[in-house]
BAFI-918419 format. One record per residue (C-alpha): chain; residue in one letter; z, y, x. Coordinates in Angstrom, 3 decimals, m for minus. Example, Ala and Ser with C-alpha at 12.3 -4.5 7.8 and 13.67 -1.06 7.14 Angstrom:
<rs>
<r><fivex>A</fivex><kolvex>A</kolvex><pz>7.800</pz><py>m4.500</py><px>12.300</px></r>
<r><fivex>A</fivex><kolvex>S</kolvex><pz>7.140</pz><py>m1.060</py><px>13.670</px></r>
</rs>
This chain:
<rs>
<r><fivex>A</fivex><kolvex>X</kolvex><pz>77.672</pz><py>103.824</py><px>121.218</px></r>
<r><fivex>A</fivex><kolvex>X</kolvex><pz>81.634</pz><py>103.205</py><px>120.711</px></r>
<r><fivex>A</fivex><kolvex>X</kolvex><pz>82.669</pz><py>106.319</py><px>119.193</px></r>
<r><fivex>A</fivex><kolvex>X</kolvex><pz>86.122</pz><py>106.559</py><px>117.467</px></r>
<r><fivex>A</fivex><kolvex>X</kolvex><pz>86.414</pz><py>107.343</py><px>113.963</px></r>
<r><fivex>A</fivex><kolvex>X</kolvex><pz>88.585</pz><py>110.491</py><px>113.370</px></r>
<r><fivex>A</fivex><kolvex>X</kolvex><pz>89.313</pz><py>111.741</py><px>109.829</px></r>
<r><fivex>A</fivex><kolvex>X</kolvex><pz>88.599</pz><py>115.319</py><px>109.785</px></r>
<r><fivex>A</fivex><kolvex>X</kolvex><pz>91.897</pz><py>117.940</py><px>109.227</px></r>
<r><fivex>A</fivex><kolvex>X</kolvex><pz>92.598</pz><py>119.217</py><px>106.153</px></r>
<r><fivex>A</fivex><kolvex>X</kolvex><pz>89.515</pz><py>117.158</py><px>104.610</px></r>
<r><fivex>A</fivex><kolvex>X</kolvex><pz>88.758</pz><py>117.255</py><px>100.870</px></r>
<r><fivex>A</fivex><kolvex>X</kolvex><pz>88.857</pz><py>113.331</py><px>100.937</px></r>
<r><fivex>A</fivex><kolvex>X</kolvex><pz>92.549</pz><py>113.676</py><px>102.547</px></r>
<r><fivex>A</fivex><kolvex>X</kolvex><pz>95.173</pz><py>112.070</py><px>100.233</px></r>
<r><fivex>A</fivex><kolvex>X</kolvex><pz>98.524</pz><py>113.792</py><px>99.848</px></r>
<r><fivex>A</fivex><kolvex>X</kolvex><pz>100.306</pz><py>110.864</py><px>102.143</px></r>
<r><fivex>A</fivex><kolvex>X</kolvex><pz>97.585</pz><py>111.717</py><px>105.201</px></r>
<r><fivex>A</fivex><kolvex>X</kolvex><pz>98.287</pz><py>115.537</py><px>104.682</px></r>
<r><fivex>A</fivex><kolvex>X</kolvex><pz>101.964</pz><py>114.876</py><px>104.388</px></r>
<r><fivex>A</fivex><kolvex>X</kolvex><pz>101.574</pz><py>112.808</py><px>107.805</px></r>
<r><fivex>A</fivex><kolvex>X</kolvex><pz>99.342</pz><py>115.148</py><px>109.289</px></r>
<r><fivex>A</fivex><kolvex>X</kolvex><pz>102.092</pz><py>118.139</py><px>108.631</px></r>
<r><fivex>A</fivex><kolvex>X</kolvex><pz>104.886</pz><py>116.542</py><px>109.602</px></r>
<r><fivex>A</fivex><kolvex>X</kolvex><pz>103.755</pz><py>115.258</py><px>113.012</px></r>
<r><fivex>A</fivex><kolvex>X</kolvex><pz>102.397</pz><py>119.147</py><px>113.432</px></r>
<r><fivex>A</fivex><kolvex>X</kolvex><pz>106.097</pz><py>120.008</py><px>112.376</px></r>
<r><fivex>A</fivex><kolvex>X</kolvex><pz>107.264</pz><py>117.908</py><px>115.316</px></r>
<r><fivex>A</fivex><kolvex>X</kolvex><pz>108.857</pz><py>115.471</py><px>112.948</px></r>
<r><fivex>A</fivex><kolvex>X</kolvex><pz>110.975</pz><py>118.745</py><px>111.246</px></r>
<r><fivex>A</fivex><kolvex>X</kolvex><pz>111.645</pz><py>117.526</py><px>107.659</px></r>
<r><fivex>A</fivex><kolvex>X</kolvex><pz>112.340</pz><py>120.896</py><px>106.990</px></r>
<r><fivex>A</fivex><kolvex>X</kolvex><pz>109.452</pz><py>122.678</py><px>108.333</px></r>
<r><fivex>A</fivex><kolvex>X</kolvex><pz>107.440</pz><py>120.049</py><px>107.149</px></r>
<r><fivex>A</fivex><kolvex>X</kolvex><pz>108.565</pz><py>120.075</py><px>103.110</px></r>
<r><fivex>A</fivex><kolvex>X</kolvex><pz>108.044</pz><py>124.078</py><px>103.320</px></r>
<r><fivex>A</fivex><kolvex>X</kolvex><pz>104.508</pz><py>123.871</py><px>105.209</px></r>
<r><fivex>A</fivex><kolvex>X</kolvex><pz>102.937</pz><py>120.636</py><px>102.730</px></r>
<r><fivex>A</fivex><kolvex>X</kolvex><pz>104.544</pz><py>122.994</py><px>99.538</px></r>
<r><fivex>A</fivex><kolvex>X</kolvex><pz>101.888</pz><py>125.354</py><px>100.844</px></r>
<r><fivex>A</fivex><kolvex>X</kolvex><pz>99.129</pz><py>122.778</py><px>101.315</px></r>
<r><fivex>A</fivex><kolvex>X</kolvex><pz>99.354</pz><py>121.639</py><px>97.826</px></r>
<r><fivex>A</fivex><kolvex>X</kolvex><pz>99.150</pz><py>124.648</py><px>96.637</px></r>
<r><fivex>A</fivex><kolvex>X</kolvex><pz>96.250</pz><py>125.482</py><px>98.170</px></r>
<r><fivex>A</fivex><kolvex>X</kolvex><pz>94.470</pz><py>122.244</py><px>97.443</px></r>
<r><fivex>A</fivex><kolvex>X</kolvex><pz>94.472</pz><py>121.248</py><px>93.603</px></r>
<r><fivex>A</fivex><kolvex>X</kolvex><pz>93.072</pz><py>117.875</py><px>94.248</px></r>
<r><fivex>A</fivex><kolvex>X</kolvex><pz>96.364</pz><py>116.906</py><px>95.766</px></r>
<r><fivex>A</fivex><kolvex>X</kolvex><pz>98.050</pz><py>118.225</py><px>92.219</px></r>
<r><fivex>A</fivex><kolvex>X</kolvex><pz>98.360</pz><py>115.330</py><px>90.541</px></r>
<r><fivex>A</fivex><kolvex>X</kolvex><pz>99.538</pz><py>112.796</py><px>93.317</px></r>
<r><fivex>A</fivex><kolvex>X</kolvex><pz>102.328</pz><py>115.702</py><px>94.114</px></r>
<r><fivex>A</fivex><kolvex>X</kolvex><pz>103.215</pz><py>115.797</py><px>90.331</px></r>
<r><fivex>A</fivex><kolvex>X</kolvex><pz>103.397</pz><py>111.606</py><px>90.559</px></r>
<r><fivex>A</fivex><kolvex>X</kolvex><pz>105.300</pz><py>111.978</py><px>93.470</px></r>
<r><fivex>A</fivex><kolvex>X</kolvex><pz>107.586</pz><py>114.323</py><px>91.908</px></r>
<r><fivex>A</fivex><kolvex>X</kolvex><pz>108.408</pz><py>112.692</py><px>88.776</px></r>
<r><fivex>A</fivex><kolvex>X</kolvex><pz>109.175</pz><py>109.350</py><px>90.532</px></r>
<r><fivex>A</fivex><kolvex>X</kolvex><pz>111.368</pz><py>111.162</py><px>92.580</px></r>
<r><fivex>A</fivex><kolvex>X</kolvex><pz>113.270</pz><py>112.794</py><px>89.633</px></r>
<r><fivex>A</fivex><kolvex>X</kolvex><pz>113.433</pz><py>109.670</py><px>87.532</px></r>
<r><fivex>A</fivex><kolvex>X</kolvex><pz>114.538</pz><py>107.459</py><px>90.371</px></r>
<r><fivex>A</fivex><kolvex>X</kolvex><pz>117.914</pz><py>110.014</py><px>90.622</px></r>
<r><fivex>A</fivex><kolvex>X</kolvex><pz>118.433</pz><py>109.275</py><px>86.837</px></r>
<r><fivex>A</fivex><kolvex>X</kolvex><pz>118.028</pz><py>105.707</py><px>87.558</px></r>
<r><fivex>A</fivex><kolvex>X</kolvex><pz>120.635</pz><py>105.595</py><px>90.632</px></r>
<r><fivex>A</fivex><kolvex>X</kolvex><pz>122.888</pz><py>107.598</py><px>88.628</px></r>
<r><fivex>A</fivex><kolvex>X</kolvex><pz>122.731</pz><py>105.353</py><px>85.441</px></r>
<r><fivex>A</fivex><kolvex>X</kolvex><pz>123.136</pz><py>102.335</py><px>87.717</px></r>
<r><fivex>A</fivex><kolvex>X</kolvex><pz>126.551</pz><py>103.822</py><px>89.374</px></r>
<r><fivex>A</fivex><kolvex>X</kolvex><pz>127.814</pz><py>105.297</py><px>86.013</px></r>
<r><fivex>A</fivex><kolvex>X</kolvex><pz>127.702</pz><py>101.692</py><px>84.836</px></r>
<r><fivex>A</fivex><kolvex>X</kolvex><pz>128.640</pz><py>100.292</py><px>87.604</px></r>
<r><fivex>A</fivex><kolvex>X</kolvex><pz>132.474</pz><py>102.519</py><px>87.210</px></r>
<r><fivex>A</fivex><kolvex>X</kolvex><pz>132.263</pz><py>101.481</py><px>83.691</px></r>
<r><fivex>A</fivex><kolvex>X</kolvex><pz>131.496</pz><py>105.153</py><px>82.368</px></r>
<r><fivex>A</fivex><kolvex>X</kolvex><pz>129.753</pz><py>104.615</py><px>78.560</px></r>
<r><fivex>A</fivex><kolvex>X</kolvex><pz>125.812</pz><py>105.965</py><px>79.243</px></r>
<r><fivex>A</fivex><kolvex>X</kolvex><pz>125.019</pz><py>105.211</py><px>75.978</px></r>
<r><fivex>A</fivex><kolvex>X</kolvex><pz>122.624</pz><py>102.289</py><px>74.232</px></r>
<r><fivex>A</fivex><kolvex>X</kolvex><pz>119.212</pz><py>101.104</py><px>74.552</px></r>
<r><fivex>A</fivex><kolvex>X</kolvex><pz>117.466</pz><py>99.077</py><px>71.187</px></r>
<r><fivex>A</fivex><kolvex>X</kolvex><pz>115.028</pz><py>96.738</py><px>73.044</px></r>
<r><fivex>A</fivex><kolvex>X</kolvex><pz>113.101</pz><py>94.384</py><px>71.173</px></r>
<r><fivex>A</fivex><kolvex>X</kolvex><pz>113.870</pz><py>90.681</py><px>70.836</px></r>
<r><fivex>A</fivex><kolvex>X</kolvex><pz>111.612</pz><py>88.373</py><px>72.905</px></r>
<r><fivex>A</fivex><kolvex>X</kolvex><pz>109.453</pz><py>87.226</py><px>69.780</px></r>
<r><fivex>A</fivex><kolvex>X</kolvex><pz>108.865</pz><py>90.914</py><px>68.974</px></r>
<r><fivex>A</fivex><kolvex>X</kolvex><pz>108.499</pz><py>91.429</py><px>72.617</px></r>
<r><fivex>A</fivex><kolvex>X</kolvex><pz>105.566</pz><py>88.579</py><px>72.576</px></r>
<r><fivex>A</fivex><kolvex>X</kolvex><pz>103.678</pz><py>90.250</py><px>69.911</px></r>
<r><fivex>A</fivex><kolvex>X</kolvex><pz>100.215</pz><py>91.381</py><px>70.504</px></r>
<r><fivex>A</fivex><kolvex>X</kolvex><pz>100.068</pz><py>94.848</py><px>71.214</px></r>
<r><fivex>A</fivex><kolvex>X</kolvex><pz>101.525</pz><py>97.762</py><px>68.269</px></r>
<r><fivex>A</fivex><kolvex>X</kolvex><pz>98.424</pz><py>100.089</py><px>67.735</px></r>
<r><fivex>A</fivex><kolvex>X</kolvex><pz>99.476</pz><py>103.631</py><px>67.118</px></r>
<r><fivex>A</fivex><kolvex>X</kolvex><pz>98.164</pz><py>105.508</py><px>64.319</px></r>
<r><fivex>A</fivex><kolvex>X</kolvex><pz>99.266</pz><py>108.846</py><px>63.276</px></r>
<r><fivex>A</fivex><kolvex>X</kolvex><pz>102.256</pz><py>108.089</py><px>60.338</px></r>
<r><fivex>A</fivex><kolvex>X</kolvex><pz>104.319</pz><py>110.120</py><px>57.469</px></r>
<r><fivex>A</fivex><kolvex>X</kolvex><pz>107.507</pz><py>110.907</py><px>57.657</px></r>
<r><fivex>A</fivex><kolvex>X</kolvex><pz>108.538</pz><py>107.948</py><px>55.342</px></r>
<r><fivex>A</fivex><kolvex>X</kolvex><pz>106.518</pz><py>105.269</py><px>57.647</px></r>
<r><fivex>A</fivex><kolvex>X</kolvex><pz>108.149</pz><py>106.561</py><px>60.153</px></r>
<r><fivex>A</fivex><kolvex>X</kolvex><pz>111.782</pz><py>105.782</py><px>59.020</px></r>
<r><fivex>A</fivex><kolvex>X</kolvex><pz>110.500</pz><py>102.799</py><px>57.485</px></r>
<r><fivex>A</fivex><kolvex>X</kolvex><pz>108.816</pz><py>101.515</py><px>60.840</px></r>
<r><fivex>A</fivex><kolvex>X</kolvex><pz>112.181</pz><py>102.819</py><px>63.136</px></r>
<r><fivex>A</fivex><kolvex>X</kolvex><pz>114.158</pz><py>100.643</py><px>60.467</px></r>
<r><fivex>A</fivex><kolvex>X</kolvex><pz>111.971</pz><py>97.711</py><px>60.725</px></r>
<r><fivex>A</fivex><kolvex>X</kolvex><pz>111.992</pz><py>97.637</py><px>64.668</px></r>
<r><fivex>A</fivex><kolvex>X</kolvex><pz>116.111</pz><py>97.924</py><px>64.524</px></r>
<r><fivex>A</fivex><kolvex>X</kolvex><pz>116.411</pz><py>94.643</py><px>62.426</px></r>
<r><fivex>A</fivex><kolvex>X</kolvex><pz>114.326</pz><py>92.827</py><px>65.131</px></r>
<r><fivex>A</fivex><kolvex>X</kolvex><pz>116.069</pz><py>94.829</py><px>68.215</px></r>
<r><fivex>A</fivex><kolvex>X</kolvex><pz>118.952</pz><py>94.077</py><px>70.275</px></r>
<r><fivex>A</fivex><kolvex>X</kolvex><pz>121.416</pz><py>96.872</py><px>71.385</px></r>
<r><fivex>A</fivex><kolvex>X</kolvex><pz>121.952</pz><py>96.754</py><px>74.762</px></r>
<r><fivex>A</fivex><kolvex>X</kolvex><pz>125.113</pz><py>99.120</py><px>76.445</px></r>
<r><fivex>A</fivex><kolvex>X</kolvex><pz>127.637</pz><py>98.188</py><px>79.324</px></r>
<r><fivex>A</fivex><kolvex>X</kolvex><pz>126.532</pz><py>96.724</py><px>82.325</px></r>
<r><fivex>A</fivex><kolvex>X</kolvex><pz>123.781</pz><py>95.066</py><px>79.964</px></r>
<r><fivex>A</fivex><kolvex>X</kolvex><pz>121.663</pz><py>98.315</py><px>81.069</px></r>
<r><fivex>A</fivex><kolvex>X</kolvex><pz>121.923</pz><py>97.830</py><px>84.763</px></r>
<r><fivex>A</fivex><kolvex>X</kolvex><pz>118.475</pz><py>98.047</py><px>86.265</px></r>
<r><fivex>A</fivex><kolvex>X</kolvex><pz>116.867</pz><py>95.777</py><px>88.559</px></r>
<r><fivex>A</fivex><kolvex>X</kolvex><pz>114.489</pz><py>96.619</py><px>90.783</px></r>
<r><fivex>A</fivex><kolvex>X</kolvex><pz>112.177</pz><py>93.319</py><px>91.439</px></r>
<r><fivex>A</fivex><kolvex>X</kolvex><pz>111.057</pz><py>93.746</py><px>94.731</px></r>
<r><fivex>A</fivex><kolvex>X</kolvex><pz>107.389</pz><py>94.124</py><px>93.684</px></r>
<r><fivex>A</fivex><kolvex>X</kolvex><pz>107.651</pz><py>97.806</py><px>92.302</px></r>
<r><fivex>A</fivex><kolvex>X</kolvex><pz>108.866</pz><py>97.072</py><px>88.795</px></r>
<r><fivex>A</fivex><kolvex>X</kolvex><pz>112.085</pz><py>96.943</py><px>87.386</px></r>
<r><fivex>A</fivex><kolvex>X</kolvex><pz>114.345</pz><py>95.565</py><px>83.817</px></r>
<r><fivex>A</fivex><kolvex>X</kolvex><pz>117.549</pz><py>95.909</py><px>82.591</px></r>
<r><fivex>A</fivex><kolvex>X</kolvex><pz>120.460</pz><py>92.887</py><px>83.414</px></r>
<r><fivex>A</fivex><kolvex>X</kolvex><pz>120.676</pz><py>92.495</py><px>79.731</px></r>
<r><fivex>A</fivex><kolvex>X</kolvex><pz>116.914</pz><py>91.586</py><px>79.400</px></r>
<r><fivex>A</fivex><kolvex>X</kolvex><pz>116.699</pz><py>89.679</py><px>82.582</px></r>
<r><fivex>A</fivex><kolvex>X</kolvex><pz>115.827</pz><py>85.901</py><px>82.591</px></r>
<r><fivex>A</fivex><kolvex>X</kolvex><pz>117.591</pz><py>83.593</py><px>85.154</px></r>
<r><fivex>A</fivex><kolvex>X</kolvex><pz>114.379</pz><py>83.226</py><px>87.175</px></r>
<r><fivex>A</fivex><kolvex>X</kolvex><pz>113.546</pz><py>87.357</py><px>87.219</px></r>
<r><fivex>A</fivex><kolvex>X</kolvex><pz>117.408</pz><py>87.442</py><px>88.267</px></r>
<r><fivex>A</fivex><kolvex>X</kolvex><pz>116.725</pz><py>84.846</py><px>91.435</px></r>
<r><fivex>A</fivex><kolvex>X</kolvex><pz>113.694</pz><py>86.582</py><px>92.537</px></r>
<r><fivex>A</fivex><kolvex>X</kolvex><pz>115.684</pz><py>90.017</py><px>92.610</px></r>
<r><fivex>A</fivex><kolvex>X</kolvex><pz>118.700</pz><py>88.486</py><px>94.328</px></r>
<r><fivex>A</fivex><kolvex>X</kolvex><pz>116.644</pz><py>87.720</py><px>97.079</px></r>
<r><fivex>A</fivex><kolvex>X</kolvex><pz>115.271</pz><py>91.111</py><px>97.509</px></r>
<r><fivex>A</fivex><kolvex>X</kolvex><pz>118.957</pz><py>92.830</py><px>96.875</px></r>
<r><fivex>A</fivex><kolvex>X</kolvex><pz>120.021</pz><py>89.920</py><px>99.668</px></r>
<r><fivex>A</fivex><kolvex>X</kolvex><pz>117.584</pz><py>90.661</py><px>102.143</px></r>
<r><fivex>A</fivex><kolvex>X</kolvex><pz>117.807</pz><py>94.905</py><px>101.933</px></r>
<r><fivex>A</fivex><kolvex>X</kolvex><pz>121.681</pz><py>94.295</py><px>102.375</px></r>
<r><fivex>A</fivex><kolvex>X</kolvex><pz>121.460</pz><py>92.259</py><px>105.554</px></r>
<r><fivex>A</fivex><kolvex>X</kolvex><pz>118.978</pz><py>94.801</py><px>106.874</px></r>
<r><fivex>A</fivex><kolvex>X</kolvex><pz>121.835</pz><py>97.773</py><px>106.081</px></r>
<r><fivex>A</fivex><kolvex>X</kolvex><pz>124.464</pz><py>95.214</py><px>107.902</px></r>
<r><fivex>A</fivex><kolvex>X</kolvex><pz>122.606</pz><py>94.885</py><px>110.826</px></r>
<r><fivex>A</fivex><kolvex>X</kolvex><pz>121.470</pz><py>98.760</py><px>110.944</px></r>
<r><fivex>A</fivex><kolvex>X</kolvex><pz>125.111</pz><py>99.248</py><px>110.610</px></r>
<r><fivex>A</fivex><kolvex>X</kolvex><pz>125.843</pz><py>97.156</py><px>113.455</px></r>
<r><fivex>A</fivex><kolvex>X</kolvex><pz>123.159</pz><py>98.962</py><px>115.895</px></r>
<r><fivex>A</fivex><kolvex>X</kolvex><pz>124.679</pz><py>101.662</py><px>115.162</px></r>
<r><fivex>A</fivex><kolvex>X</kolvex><pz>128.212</pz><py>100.916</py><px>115.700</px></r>
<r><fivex>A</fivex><kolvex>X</kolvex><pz>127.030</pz><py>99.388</py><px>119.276</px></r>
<r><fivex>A</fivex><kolvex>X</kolvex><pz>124.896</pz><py>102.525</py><px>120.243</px></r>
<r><fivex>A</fivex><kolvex>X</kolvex><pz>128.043</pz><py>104.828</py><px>119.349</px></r>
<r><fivex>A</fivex><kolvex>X</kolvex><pz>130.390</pz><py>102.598</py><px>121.655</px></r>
<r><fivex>A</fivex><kolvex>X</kolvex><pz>128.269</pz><py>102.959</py><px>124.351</px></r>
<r><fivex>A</fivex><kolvex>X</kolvex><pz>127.403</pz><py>106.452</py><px>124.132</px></r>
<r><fivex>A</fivex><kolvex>X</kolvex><pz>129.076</pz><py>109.646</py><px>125.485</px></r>
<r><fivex>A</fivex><kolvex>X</kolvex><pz>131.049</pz><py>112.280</py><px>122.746</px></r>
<r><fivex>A</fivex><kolvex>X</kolvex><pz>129.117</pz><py>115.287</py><px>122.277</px></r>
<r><fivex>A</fivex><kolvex>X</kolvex><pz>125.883</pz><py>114.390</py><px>123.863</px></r>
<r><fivex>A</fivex><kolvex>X</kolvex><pz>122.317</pz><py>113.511</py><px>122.194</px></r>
<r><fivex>A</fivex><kolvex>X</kolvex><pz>121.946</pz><py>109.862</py><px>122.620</px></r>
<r><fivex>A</fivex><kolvex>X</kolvex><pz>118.705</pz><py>110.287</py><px>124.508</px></r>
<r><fivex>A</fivex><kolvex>X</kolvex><pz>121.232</pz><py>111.420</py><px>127.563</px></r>
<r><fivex>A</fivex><kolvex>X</kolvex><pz>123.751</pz><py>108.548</py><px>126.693</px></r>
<r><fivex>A</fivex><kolvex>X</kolvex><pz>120.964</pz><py>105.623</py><px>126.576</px></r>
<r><fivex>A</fivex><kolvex>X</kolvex><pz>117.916</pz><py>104.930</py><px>127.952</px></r>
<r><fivex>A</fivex><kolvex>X</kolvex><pz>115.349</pz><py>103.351</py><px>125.342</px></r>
<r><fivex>A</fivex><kolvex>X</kolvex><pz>115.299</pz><py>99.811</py><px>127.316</px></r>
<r><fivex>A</fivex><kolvex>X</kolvex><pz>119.680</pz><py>99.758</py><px>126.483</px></r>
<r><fivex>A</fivex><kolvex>X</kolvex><pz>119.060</pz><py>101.338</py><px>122.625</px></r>
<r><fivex>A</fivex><kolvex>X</kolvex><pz>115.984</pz><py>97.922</py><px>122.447</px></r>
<r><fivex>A</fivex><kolvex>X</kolvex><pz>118.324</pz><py>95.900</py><px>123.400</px></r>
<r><fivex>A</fivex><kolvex>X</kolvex><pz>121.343</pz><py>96.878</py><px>121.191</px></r>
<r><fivex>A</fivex><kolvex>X</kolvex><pz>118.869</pz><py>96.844</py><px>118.343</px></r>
<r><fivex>A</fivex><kolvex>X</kolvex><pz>117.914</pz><py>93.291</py><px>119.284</px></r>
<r><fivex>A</fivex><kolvex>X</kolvex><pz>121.666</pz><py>91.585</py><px>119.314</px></r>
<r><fivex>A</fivex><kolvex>X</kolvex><pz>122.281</pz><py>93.216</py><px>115.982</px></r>
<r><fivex>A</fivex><kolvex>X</kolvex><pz>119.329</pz><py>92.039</py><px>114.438</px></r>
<r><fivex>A</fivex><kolvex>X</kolvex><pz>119.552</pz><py>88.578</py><px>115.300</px></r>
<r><fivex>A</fivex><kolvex>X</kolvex><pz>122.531</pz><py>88.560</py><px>114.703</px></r>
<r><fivex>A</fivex><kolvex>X</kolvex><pz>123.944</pz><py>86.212</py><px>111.521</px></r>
<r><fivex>A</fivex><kolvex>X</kolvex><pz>125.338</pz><py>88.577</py><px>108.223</px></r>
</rs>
């Protein structure tokens, strides 16, 4: 028997992505309609609570990062960062145990005489391309070569999206949806030239 494995609607197993998927293609591809109806899923369902709350908090931090990033970028002042020095950095692991008051300040001392402060463009973050991310000023040479190549490679996509897009708005009519301008087989083939084509 060749039956076809379906995973069951609104099943308890379903992870927030699936339901997300599920109510957006439901939606008829609606962001709108789609944010508003998966608010009400994960309400209903608390086992999607803490992969909404993950989801959420990524999304929030990620603005602070992109805003950090351009504020340096202009050369606005966001501050400092103490990070430790590489043979702090290379210590085992700093178990925390509940301290005073004085060890406290004594400890926060001790950490600044083996810290660097970073500001400027020294706190630029990276992403690396693999999910993770570091701060120009803390970057080695090799972390910076592996991260050029992933900057490089999302800018020539952008060019060539660019260029797709410049080519499907020269050939298509003011004021009408594209799908009357262009048949799929012309849009495939625009898409084609500017993604072969050298950045």
């Amino acid at each position: 028997m060749n039956a076809t494995a379906r995973r069951v609607t609104g099943a308890r197993s379903e992870s927030i992505r699936s339901a997300g998927q599920r109510i957006y293609d439901d939606a008829g591809r609606n962001s709108e309609a789609a944010i508003e109806a998966l608010i009400l899923e994960i309400r209903k369902r608390p086992a999607l609570h803490e992969d909404a709350f993950r989801i959420a908090a990524t999304t929030i931090v990620a603005g602070f990062h992109h805003q950090d990033n351009a504020k340096v970028k202009r050369g606005d002042d966001i501050g400092t960062v103490h990070v430790p020095t590489p043979e702090v950095a290379n210590d085992a692991p700093v178990v925390f145990t509940p301290q005073s008051a004085t060890s406290v300040k004594a400890s926060n001392a001790a950490f600044k005489r083996f810290a660097v402060t970073l500001t400027g463009l020294y706190l630029f973050k990276i992403k690396d391309g693999n999910g993770g991310e570091f701060l120009l000023g803390q970057a080695t040479p090799d972390q910076l070569r592996a991260a050029e190549s992933h900057y490089r490679a999302q800018g020539s996509t952008m060019v060539r999206t660019a260029r797709w897009l410049e080519k499907i708005i020269a050939c298509s009519r003011d004021n009408m949806p594209i799908h009357q301008s262009l048949n799929l087989k012309e849009i495939e083939r625009m898409k084609d030239d500017a993604f072969n084509s050298e950045v």
